[in-house]
N, C-alpha and C positions, 0 to 999 in steps of 0.2 A: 232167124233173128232179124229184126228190122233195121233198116239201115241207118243213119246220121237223120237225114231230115226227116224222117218218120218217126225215129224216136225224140226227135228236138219237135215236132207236131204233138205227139204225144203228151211232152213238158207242159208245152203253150197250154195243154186242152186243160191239165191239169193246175195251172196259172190262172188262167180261168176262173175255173171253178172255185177258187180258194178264195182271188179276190170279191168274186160275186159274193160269196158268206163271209166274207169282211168288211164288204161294203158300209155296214152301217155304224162300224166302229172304226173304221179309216176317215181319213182326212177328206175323202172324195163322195158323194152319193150315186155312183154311177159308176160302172164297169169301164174300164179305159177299154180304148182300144188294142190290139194286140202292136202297134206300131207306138204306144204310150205305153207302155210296159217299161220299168225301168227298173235300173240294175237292183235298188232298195226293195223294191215286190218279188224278185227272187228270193234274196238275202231275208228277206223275211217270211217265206215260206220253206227255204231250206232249213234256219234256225226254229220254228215249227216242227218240220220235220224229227229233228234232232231232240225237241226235245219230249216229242214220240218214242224216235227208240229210245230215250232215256226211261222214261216211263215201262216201258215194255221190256226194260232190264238190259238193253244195251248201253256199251259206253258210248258215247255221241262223238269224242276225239276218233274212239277206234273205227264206227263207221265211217267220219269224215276221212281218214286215212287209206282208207280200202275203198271209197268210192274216188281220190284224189289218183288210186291205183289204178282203179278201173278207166278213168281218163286217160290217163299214161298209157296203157296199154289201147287203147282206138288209137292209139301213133301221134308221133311228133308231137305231143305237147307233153309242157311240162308246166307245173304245178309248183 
């Protein structure tokens, strides 16, 4: 399994990609930098996400709970 910054690399690549196909219905026309990335461009591809698995027949609470789990469990943090 990959470690912390690898899978937080991973995230980014993913971040990415999502902003670049929303570029042209966002507020911006240009891919920020990854150092411009702000906390609103997550939040609104995790809320995307969610509402993926809702589509695909999951609850979106119960995944945000089991993924808030799977945080917990990498240590020390809590949620």
């Amino acid at each position: 399994m990959p470690n912390e910054a690898k899978r937080a690399e991973l995230a980014l690549k993913a971040l990415d990609a999502y902003l670049h196909e929303q570029s042209d219905i966002r507020r911006w026309c240009y891919r920020p930098p990854a150092e411009e990335i702000g906390e609103s461009d997550i939040i609104d591809l995790v809320t995307d996400l969610l509402l993926l698995a809702e589509m695909k027949g999951f609850d979106p609470s119960e995944v945000t709970r089991k993924a808030e789990g799977h945080l917990r469990a990498e240590g020390r943090r809590k949620c």
